[in-house]
Every structure is written in C-alpha cells, then in structure tokens.
Backbone as JSON Lines, residues from 0, in Angstrom:
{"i":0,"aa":"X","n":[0.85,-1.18,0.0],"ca":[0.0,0.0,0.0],"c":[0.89,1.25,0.0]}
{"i":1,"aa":"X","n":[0.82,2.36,-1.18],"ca":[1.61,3.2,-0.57],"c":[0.86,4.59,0.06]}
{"i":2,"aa":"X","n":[2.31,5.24,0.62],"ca":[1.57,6.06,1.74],"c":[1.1,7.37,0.97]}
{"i":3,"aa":"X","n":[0.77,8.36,1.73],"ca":[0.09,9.95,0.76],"c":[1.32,10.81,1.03]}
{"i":4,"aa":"X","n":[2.49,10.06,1.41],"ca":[3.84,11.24,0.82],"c":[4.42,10.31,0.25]}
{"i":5,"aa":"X","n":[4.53,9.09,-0.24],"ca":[4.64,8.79,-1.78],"c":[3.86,9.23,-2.5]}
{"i":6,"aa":"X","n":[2.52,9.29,-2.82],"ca":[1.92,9.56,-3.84],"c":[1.92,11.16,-3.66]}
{"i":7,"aa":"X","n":[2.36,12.23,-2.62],"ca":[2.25,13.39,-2.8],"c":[3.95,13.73,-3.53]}
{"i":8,"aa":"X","n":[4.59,12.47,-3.52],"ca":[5.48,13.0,-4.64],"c":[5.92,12.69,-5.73]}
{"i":9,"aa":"X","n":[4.75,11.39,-6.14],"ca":[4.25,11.24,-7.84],"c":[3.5,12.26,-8.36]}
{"i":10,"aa":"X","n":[3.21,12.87,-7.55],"ca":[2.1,14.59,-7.91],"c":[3.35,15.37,-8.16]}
{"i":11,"aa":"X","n":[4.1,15.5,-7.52],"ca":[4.76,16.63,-7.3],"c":[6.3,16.47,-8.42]}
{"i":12,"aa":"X","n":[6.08,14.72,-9.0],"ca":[7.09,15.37,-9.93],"c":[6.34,15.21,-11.38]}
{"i":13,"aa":"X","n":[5.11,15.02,-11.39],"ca":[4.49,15.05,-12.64],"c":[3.88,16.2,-12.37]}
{"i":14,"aa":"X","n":[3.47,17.69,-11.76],"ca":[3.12,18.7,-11.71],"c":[3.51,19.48,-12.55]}
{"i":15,"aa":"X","n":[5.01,19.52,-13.24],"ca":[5.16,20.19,-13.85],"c":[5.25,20.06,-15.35]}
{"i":16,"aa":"X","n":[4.76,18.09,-15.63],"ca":[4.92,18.11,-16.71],"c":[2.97,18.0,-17.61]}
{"i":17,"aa":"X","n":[2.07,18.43,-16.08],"ca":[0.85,18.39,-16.75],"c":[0.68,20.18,-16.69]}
{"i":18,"aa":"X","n":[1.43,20.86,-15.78],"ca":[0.84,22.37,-16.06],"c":[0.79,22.8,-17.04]}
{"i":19,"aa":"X","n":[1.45,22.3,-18.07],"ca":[1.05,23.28,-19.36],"c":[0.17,22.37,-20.17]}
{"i":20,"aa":"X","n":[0.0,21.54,-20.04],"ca":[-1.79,20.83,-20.32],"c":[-3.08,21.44,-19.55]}
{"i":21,"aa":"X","n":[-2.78,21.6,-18.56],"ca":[-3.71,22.1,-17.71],"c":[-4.21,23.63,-18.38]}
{"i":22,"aa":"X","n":[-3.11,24.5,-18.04],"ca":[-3.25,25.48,-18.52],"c":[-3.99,25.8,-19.96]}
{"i":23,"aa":"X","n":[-3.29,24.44,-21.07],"ca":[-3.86,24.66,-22.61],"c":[-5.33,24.62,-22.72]}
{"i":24,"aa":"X","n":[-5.47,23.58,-21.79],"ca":[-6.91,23.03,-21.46],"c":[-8.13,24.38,-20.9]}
{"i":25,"aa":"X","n":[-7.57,24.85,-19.86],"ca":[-8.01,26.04,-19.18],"c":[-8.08,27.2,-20.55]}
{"i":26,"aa":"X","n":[-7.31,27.63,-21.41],"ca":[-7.62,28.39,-22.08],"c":[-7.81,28.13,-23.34]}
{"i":27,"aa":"X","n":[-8.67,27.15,-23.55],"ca":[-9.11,26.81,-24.88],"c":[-8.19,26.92,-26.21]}
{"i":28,"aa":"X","n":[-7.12,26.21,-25.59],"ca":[-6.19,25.9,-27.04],"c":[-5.43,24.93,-26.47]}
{"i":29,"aa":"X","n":[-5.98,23.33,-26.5],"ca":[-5.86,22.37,-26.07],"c":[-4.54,21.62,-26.86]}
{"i":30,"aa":"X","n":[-4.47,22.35,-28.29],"ca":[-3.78,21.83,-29.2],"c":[-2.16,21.75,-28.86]}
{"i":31,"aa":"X","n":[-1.36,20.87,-29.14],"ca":[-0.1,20.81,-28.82],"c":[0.49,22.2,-29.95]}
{"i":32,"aa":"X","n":[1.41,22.44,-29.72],"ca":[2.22,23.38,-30.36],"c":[3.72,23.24,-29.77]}
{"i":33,"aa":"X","n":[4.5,22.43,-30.65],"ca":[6.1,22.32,-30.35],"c":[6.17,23.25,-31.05]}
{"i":34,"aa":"X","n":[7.53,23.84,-30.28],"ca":[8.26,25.48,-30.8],"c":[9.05,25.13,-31.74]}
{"i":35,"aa":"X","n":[9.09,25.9,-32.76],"ca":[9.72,25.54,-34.38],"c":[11.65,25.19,-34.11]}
{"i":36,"aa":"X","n":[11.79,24.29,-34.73],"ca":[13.24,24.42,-34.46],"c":[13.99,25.08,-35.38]}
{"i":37,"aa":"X","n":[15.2,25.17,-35.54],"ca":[16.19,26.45,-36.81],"c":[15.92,25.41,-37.78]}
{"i":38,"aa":"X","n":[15.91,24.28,-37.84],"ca":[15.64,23.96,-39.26],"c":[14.21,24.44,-39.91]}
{"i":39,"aa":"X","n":[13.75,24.25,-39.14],"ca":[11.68,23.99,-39.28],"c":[12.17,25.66,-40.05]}
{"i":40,"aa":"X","n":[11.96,26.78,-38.83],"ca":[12.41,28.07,-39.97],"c":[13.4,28.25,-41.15]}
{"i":41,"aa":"X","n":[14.28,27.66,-41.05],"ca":[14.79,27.78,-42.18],"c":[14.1,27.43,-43.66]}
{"i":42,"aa":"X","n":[13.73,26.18,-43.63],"ca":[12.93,25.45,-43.92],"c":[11.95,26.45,-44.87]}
{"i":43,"aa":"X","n":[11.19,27.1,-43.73],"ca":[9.76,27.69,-43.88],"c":[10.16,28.89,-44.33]}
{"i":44,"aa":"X","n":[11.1,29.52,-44.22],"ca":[11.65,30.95,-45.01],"c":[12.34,31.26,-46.29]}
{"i":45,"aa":"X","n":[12.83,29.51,-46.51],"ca":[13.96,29.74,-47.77],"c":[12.57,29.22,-49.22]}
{"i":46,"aa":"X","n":[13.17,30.58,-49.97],"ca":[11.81,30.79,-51.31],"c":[11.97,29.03,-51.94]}
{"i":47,"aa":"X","n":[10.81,29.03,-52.53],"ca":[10.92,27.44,-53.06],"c":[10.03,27.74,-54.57]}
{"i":48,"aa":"X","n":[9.47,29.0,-54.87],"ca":[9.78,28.94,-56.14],"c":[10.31,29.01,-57.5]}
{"i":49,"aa":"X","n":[9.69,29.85,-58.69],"ca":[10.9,29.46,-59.75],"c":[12.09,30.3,-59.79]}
{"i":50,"aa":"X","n":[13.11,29.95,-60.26],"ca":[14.36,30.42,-60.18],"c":[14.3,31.95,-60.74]}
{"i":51,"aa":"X","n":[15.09,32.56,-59.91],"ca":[14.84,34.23,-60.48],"c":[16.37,34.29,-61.02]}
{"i":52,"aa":"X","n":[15.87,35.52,-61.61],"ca":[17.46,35.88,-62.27],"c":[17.4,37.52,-62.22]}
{"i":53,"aa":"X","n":[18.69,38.23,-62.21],"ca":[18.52,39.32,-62.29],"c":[19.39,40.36,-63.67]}
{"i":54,"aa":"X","n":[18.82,41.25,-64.22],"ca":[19.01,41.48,-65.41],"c":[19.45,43.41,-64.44]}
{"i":55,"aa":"X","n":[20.69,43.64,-64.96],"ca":[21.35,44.93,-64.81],"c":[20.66,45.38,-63.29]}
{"i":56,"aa":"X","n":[20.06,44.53,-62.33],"ca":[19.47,45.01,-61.28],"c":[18.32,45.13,-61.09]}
{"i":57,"aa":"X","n":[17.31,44.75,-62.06],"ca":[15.9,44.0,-61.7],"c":[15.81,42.6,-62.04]}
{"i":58,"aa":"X","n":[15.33,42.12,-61.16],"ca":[14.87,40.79,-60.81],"c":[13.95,39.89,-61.76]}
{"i":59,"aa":"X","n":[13.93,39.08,-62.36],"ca":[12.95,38.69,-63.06],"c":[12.69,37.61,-62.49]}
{"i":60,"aa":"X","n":[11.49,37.11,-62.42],"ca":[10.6,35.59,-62.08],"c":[9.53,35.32,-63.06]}
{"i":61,"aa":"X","n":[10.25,34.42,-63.57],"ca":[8.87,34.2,-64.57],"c":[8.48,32.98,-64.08]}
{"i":62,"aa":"X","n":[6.92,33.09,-64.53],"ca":[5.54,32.97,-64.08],"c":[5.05,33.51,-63.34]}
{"i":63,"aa":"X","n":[4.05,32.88,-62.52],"ca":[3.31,33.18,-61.35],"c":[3.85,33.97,-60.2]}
{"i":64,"aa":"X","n":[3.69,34.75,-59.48],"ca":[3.76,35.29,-58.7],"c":[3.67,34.33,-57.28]}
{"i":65,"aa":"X","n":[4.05,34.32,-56.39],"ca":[3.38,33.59,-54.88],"c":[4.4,34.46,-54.21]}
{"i":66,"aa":"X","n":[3.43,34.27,-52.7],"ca":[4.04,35.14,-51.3],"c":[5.33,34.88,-51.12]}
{"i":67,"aa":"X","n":[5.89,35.76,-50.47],"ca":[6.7,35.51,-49.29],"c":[6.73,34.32,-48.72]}
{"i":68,"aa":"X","n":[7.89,33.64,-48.46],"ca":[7.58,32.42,-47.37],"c":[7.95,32.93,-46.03]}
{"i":69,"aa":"X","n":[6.68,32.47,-45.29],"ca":[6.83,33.06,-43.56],"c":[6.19,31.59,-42.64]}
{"i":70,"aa":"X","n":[6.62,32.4,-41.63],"ca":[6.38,31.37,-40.6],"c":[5.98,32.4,-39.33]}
{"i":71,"aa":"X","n":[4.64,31.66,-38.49],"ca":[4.08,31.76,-37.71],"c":[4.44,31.4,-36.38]}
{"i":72,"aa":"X","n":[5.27,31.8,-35.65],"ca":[5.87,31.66,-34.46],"c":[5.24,31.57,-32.9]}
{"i":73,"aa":"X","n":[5.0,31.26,-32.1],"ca":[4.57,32.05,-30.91],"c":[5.19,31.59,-29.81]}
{"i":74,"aa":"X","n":[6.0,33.18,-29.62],"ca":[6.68,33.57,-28.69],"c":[6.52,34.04,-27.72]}
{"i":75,"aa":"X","n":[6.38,33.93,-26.5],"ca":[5.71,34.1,-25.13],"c":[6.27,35.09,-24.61]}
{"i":76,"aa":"X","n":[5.71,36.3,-23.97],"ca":[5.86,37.7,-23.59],"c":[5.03,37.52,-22.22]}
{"i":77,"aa":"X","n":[6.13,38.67,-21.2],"ca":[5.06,38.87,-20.04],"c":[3.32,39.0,-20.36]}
{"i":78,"aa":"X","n":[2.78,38.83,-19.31],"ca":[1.36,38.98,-19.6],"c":[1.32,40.82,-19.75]}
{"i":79,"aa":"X","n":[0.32,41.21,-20.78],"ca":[0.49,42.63,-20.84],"c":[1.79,43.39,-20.8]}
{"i":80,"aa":"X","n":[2.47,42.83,-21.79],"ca":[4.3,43.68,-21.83],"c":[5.08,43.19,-23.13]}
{"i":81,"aa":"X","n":[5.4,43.91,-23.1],"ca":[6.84,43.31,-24.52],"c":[7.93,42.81,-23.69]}
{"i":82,"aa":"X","n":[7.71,42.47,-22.63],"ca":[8.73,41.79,-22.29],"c":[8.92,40.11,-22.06]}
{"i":83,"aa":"X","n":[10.05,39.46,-23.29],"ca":[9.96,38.24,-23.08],"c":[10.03,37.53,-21.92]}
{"i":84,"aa":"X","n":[9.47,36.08,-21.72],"ca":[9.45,35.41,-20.76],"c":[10.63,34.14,-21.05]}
{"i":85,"aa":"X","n":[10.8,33.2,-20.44],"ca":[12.07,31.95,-20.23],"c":[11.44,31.43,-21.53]}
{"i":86,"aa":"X","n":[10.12,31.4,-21.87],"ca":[9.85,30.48,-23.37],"c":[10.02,31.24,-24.43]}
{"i":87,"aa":"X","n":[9.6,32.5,-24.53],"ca":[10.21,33.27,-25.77],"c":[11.48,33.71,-26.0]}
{"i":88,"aa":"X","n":[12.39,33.53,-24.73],"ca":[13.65,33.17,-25.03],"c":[14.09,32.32,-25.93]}
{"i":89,"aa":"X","n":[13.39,30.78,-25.14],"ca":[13.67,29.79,-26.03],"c":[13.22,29.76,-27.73]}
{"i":90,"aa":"X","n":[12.0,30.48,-27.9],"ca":[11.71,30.5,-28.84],"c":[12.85,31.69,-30.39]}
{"i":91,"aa":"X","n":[13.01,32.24,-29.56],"ca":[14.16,33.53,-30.24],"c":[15.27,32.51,-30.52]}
{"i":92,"aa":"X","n":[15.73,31.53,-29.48],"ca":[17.41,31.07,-29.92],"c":[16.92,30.4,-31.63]}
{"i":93,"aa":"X","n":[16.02,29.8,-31.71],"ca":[15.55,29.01,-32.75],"c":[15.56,29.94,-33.8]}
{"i":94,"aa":"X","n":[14.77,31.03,-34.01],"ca":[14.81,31.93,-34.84],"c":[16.3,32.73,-35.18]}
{"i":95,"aa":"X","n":[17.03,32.83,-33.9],"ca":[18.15,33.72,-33.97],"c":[19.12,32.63,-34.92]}
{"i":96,"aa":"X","n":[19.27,31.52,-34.69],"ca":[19.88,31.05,-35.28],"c":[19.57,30.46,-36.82]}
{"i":97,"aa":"X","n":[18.12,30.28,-36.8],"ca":[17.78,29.8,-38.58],"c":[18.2,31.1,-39.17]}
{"i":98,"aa":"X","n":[18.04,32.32,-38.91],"ca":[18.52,33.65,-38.99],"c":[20.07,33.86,-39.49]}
{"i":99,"aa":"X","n":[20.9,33.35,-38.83],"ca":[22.29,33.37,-39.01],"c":[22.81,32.06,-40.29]}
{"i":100,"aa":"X","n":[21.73,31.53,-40.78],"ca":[21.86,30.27,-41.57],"c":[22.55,30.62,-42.49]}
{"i":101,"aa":"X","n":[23.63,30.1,-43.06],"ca":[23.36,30.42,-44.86],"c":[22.9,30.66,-45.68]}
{"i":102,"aa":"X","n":[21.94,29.54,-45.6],"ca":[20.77,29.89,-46.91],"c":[20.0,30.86,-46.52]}
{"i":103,"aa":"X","n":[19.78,32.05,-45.21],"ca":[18.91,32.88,-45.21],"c":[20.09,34.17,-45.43]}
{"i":104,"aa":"X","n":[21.2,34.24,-45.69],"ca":[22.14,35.34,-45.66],"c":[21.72,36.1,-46.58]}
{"i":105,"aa":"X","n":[21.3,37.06,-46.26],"ca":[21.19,38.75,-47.34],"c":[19.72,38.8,-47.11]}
{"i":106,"aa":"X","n":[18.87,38.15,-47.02],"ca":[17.83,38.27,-47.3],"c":[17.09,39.4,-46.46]}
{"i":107,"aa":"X","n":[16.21,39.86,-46.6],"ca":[15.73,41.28,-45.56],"c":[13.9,40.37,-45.17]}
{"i":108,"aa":"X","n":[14.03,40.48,-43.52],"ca":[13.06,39.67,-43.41],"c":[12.05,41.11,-42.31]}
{"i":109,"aa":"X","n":[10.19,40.77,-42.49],"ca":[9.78,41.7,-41.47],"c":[9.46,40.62,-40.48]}
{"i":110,"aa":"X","n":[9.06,41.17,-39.19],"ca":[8.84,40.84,-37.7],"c":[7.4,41.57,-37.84]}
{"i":111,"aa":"X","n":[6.14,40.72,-37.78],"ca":[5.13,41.31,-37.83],"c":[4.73,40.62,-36.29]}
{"i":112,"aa":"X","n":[4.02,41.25,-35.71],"ca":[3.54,41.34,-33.93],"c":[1.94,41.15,-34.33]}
{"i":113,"aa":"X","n":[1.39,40.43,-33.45],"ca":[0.1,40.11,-33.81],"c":[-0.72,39.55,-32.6]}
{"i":114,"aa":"X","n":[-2.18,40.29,-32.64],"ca":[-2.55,40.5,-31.21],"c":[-4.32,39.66,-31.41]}
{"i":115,"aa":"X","n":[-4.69,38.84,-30.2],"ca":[-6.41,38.37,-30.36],"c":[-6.65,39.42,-30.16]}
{"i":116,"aa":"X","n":[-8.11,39.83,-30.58],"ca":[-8.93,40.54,-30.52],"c":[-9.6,41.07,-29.12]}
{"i":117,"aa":"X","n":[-8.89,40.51,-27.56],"ca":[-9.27,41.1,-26.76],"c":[-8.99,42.35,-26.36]}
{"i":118,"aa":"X","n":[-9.14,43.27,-25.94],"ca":[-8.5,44.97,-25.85],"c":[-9.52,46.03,-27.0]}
{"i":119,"aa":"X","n":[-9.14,46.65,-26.91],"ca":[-9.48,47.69,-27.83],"c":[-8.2,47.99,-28.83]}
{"i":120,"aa":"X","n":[-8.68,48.17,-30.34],"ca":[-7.55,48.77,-31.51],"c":[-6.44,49.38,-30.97]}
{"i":121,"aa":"X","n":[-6.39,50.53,-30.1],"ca":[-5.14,50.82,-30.54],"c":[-4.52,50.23,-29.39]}
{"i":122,"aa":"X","n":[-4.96,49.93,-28.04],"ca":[-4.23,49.05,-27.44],"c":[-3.22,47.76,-28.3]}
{"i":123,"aa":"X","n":[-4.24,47.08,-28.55],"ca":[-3.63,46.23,-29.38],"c":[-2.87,46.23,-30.64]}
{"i":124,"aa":"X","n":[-2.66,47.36,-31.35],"ca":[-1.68,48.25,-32.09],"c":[-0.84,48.1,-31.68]}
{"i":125,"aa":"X","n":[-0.3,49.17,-30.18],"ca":[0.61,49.83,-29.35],"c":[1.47,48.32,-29.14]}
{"i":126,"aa":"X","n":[0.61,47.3,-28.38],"ca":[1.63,45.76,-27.59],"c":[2.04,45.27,-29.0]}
{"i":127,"aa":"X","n":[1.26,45.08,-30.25],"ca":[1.69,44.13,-31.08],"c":[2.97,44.79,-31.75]}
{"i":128,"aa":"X","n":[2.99,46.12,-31.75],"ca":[4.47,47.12,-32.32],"c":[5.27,46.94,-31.3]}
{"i":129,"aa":"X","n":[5.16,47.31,-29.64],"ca":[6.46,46.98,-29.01],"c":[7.01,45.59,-29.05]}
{"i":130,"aa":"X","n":[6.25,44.43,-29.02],"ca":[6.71,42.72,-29.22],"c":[7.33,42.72,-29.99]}
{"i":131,"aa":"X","n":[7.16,43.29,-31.62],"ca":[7.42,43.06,-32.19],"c":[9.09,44.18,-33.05]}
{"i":132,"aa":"X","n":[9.23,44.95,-32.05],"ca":[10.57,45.76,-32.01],"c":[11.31,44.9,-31.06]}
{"i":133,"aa":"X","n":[11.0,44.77,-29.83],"ca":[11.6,43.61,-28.89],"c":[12.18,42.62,-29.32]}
{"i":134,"aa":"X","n":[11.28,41.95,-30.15],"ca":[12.25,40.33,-31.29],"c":[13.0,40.97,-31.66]}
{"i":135,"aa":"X","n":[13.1,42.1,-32.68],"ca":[13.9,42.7,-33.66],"c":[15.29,42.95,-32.74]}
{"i":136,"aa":"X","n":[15.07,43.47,-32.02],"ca":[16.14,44.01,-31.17],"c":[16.77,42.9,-30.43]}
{"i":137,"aa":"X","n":[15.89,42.07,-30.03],"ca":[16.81,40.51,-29.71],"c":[17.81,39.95,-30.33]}
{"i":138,"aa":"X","n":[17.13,39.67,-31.56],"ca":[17.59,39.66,-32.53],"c":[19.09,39.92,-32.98]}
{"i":139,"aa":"X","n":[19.18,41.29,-33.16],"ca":[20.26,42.34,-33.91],"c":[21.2,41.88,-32.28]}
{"i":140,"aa":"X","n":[20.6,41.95,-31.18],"ca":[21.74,41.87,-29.93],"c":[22.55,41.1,-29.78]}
{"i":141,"aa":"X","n":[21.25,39.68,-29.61],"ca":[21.84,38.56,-29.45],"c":[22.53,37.86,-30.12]}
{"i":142,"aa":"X","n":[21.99,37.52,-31.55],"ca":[22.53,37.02,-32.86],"c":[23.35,37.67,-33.74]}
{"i":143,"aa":"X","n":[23.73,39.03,-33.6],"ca":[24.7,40.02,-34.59],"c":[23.5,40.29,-35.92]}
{"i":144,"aa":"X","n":[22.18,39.94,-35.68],"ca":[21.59,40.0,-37.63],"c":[21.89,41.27,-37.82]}
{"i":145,"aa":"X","n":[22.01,41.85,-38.94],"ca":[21.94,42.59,-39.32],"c":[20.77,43.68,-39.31]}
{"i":146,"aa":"X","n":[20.98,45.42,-38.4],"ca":[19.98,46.06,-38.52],"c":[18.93,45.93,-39.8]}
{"i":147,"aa":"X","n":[19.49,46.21,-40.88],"ca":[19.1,46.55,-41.76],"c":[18.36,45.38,-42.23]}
{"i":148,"aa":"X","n":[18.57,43.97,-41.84],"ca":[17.66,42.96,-42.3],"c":[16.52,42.65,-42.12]}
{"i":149,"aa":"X","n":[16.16,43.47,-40.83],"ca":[14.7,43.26,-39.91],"c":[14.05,44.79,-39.89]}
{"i":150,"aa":"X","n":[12.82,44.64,-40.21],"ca":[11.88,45.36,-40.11],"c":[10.89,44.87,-38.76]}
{"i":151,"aa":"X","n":[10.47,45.54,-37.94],"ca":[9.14,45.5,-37.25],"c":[8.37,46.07,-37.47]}
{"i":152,"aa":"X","n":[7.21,45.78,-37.23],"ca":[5.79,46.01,-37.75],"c":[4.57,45.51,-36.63]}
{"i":153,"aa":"X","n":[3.77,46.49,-36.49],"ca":[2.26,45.66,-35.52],"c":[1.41,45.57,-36.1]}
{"i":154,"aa":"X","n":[0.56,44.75,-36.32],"ca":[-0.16,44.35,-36.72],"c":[-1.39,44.51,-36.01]}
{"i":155,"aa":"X","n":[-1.5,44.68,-34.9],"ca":[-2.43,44.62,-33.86],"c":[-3.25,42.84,-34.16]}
{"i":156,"aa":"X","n":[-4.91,43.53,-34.01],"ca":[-5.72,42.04,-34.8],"c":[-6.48,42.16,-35.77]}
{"i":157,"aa":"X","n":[-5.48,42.92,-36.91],"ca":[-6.21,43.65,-38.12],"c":[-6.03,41.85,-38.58]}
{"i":158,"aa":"X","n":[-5.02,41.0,-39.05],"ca":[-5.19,40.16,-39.26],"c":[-5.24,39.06,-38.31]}
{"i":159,"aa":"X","n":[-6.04,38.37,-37.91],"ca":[-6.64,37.4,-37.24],"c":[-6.16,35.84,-38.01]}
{"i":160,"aa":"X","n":[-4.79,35.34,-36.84],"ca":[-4.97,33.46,-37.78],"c":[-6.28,32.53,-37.65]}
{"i":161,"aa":"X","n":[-7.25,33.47,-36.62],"ca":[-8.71,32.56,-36.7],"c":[-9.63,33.34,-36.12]}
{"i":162,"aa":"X","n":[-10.0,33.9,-37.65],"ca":[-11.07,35.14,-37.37],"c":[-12.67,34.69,-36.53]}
{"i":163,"aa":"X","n":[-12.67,33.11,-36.58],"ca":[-13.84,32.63,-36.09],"c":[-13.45,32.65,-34.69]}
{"i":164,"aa":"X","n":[-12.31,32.33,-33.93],"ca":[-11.97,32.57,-32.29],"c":[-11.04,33.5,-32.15]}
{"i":165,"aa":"X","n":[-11.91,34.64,-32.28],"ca":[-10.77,36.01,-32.32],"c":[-10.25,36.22,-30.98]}
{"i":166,"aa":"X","n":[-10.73,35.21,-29.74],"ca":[-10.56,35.61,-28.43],"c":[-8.75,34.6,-28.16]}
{"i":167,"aa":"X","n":[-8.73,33.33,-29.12],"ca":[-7.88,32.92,-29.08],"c":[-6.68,32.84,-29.15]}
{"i":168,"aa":"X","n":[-5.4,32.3,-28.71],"ca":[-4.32,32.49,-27.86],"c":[-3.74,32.35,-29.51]}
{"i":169,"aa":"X","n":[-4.24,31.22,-30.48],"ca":[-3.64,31.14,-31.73],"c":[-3.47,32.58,-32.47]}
{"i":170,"aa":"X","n":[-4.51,33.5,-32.09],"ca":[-4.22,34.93,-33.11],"c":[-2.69,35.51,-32.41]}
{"i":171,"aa":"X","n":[-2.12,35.3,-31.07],"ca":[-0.89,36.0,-30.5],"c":[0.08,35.42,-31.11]}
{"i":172,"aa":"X","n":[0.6,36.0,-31.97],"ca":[2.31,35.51,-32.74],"c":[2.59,36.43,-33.31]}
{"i":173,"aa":"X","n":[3.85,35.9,-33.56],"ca":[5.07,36.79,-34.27],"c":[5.14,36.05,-35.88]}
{"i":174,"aa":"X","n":[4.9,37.09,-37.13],"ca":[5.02,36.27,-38.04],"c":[6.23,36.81,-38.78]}
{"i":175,"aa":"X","n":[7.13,36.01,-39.35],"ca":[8.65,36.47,-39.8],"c":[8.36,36.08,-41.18]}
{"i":176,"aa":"X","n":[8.46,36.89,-41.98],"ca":[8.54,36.87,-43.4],"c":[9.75,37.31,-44.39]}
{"i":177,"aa":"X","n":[9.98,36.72,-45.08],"ca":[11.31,36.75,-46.11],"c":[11.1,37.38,-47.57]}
{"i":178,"aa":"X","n":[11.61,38.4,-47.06],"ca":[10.94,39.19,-48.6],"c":[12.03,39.56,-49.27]}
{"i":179,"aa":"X","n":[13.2,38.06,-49.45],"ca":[14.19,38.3,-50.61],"c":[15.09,39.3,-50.39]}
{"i":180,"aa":"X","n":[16.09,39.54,-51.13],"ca":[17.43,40.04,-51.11],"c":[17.4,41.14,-51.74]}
C-alpha cells in the first residue's frame, strides 16, 4: 500500500509536466504546439519557387507570382508587456539562429507582432508594435543580424490566424517573413 507522501510526490514530480496541459486546457487551445526548431524556420523561409534571375538590377521571375515564405511563431511575452518570458527566449534562440543560416544570408526579413482581438484597436496596435521591435532588437543583440535585415511592424488584430476565435491564444504571434534580397 503506498503512503500519501509517496503519492504526494508522484504529484509533485508530474506537476510540472501536466501544467502546461492544464493550462492549454483552461484556455481553450488544447492543441499541442512544439516550438519551431532552426531547421523547421529555415525550412519555412527559404523561397521554393521558380528560379529568379537578375538582369542589370531588376529581378525577373517568370511565371506566377506567390508570397513571401513566412512562418508563424509564438513567442511568449510577459502577460500585458513586450517583455519576453524563459519560453520566448527559447523560442528567439531558434529563430536567432535559422537567422544566421546560410541559406537565409542577405535576405531582408519583417517581424510582424500580432494581437487576439481582446483589448481595444489601438491598445492592441501599441503591444503588437512593441513585441514586435523587442524580437527585432533581440535579434540584432543577441545574434549580430543585421539592422538593416529586420523590419518590425504591428499588426495589432487587423489580421486574425482565426477570425472565427478572435478571443484565441492562436491569433498572438510573431510572423517572420522573407521578402528576398
């Protein structure tokens, strides 16, 4: 039979590996989300369509046109602050380093900040522009990128990743886009 300080410390060392279930659970985004690794961005930033060429200094692509390749990040900030927390740390080394890759060298990428729909507009303006100078500046500190490669930008929750649960934790990210050399 065991006693209730054995089992109060099968609680106590699985406590920390259900709190962030608990928590996902508690705020209705039950869904797993592993944090991207430097490949995954790299990956997700380096262009994959047709071969461009450049003629005396404009660019040509023939055919079709398609986006930017970006990737949807989410990087964890104090509650109400641009200030990162121990996971958007972790989440920055990943970025800082697909960043420093080779295959992303020269390229000029933006840092778009992106906010749910709880708050009012320009609140949510104001946090999604400082988050999103904060990466930038992580960034350029930590990793050496280059000023000139990063743009920030807020977005507030003009664009919504799920305009049907605008209250949801999925609309808060950082989206990094590669808009070529």
């Amino acid at each position: 039979m065991m006693s209730i300080a054995g089992s109060n410390r099968r609680f106590l060392l699985l406590t920390p590996l259900l709190a962030p279930l608990a928590i996902a659970a508690l705020s209705g985004t039950a869904r797993a989300q592993a944090p991207a690794s430097a490949e995954d961005i790299v990956r997700k930033l380096t262009p994959s369509g047709p071969a461009t060429r450049s003629l005396r200094g404009v660019t040509v692509t023939p055919g079709e046109k398609t986006a930017p390749p970006s990737i949807d990040l989410y990087i964890n900030f104090e509650f109400d602050s641009a200030k990162l927390d121990s996971n958007g740390i972790l989440a920055l080394q990943a970025l800082g380093t697909a960043l420093k890759d080779p295959r992303l060298k020269g390229n000029l990428f933006q840092i778009a900040g992106h906010t749910d729909a709880v708050g009012d507009d320009a609140y949510n303006q104001r946090l999604s522009e400082a988050r999103a100078r904060t990466v930038r500046d992580y960034l350029i500190q930590q990793f050496g990128v280059p000023p000139e490669a990063l743009t920030a930008v807020g977005l507030g929750k003009s664009k919504l990743l799920d305009p049907s649960r605008p209250t949801d934790a999925v609309n808060r990210r950082v989206q990094v886009t590669n808009f070529g050399i």
